[in-house]
C-alpha positions in Angstrom: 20.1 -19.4 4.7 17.0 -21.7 4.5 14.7 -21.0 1.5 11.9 -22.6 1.5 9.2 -22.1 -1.5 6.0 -23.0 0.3 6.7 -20.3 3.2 7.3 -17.7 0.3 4.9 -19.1 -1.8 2.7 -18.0 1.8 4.1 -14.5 2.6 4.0 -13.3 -0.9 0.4 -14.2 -1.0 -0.5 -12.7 2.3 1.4 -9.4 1.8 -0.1 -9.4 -1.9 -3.6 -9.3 -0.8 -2.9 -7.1 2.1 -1.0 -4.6 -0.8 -4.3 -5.3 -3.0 -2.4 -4.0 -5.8 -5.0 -4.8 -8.5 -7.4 -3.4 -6.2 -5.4 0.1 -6.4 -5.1 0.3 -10.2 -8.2 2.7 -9.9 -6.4 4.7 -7.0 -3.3 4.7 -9.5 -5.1 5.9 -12.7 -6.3 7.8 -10.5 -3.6 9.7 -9.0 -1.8 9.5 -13.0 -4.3 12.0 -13.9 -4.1 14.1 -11.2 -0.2 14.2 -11.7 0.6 13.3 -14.8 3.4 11.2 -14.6 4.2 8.3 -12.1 8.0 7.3 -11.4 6.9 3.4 -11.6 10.5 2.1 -10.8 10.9 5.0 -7.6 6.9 4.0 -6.8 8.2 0.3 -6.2 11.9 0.7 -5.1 10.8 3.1 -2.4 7.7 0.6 -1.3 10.4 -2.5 -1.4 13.3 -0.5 1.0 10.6 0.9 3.3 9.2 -2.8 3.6 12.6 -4.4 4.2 13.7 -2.1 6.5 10.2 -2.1 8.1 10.8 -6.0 8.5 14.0 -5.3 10.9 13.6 -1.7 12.4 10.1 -1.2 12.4 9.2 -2.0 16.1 12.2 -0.4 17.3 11.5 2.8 15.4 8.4 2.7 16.5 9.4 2.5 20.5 12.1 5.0 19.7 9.5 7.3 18.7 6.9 6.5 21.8 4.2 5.2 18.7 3.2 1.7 18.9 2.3 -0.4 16.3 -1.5 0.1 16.9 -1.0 3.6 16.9 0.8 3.3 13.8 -2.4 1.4 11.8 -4.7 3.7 13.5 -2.8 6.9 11.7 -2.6 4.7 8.6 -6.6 4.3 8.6 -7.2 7.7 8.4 -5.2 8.0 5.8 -6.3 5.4 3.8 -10.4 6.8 4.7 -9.7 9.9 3.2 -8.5 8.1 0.0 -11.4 6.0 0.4 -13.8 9.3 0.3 -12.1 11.1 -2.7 -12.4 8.0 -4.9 -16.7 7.5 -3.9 -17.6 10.9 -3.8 -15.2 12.6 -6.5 -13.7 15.0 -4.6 -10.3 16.2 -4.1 -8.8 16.3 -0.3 -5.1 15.6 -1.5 -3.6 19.1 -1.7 -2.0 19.5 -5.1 1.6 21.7 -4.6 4.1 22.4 -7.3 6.3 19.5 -6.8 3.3 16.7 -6.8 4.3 14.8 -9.6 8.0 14.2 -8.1 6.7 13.9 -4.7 3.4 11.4 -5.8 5.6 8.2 -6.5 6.5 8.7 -2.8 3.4 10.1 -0.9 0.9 8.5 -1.4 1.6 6.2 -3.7 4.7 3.9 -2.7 3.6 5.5 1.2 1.0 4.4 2.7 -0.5 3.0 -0.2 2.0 0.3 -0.6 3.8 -0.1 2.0 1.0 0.7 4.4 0.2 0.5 7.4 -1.5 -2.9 6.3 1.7 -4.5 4.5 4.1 -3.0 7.5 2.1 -4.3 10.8 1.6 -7.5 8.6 5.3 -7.7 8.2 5.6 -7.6 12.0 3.2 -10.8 12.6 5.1 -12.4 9.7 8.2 -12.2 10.7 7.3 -14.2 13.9 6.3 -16.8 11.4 8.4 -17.6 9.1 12.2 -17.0 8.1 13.8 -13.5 7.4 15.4 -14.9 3.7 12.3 -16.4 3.0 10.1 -12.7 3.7 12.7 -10.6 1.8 11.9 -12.9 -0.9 8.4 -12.5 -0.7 8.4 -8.8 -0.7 11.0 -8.5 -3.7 9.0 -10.3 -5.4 5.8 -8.3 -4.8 7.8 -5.2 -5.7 8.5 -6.6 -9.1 4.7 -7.6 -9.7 3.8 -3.8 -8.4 6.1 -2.6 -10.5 4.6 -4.1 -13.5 1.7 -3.0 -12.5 2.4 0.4 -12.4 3.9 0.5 -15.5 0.7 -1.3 -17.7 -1.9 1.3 -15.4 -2.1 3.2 -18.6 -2.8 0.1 -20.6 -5.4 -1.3 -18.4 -7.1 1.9 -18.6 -7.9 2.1 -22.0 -8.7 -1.8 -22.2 -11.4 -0.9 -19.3 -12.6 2.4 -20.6 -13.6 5.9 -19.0 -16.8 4.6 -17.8 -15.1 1.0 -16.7 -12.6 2.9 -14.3 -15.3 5.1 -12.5 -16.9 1.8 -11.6 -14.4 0.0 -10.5 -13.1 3.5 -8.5 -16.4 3.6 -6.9 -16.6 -0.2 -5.6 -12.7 -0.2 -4.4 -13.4 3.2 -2.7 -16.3 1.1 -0.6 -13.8 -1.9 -0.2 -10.8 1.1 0.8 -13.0 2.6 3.0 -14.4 -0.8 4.5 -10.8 -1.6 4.9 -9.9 1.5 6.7 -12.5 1.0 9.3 -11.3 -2.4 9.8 -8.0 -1.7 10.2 -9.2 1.4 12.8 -11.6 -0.9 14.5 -8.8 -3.7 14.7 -6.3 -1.5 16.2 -8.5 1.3 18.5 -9.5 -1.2 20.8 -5.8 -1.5 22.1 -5.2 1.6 22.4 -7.7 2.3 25.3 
């Protein structure tokens, strides 16, 4: 076991813009109004265990499955451009069924929103970087600033206001969806 503080200092900054977190809150509000209730502490244990196990399995599960990892991010943009258009235009494209608000902390929130495509390929390239003790680390300590995150959305929201949110929704549903088509762009090229 080698810990070193500059190299988690280094993943925990990469995977935290790459999680854009902040940049989520209105996606979060977001989806707390839509649902009601948001499992904070399931939102960011789930996000944390699919990360870690991402870190050691994920190019293996993967191959198992015949998808590789720029398949994988390609999937993942779509996803992530359909989030994109619900939050600039105002329109609903997440079907809502009886079990949402259980199933919300899960899909989409700690999946793919979270632990993303983004945060998981990034994982990959990090790994090849730096050491494992030092990335686990990095992403448990992430999980803890999501966490809080989560937890003060509420608070954040009424410090912004009604009219503050729809803004900010607006300009991180252009930076989502610019995002998106990065991560498509990025990825479609080596798949033909």
């Amino acid at each position: 076991m080698h810990f070193n503080f500059k190299e988690i200092f280094t993943v925990f900054m990469v995977l935290f813009a790459v999680i854009d977190i902040i940049g989520n809150i209105p996606i979060i509000i977001d989806l707390r109004k839509k649902v009601g209730h948001i499992q904070s502490e399931k939102a960011s244990i789930i996000a944390g265990v699919i990360m870690i196990v991402f870190l050691f399995l994920g190019e293996r599960i993967l191959n198992l499955i015949g998808i590789d990892v720029n398949s994988f991010a390609v999937a993942g943009a779509f996803i992530l451009f359909f989030i994109a258009l619900e939050m600039i235009l105002g329109i609903t494209l997440y079907k809502e069924d009886e079990n949402t608000a259980l199933t919300a902390s899960i899909f989409p929130l700690a999946f793919p929103l979270i632990a993303g495509p983004g945060s998981l390929t990034t994982l990959l390239s990090l790994r090849a970087e730096f050491r494992v003790e030092n990335i686990i680390i990095a992403v448990i300590v992430n999980v803890i600033f999501i966490y809080i995150v989560l937890k003060t959305s509420a608070k954040i929201e009424h410090l912004i206001g009604k009219n503050g949110i729809n803004i900010i929704r607006k300009i991180f549903g252009v930076i989502l969806l610019a995002i998106a088509v990065k991560l498509f762009a990025a990825n479609i090229k080596a798949l033909f």
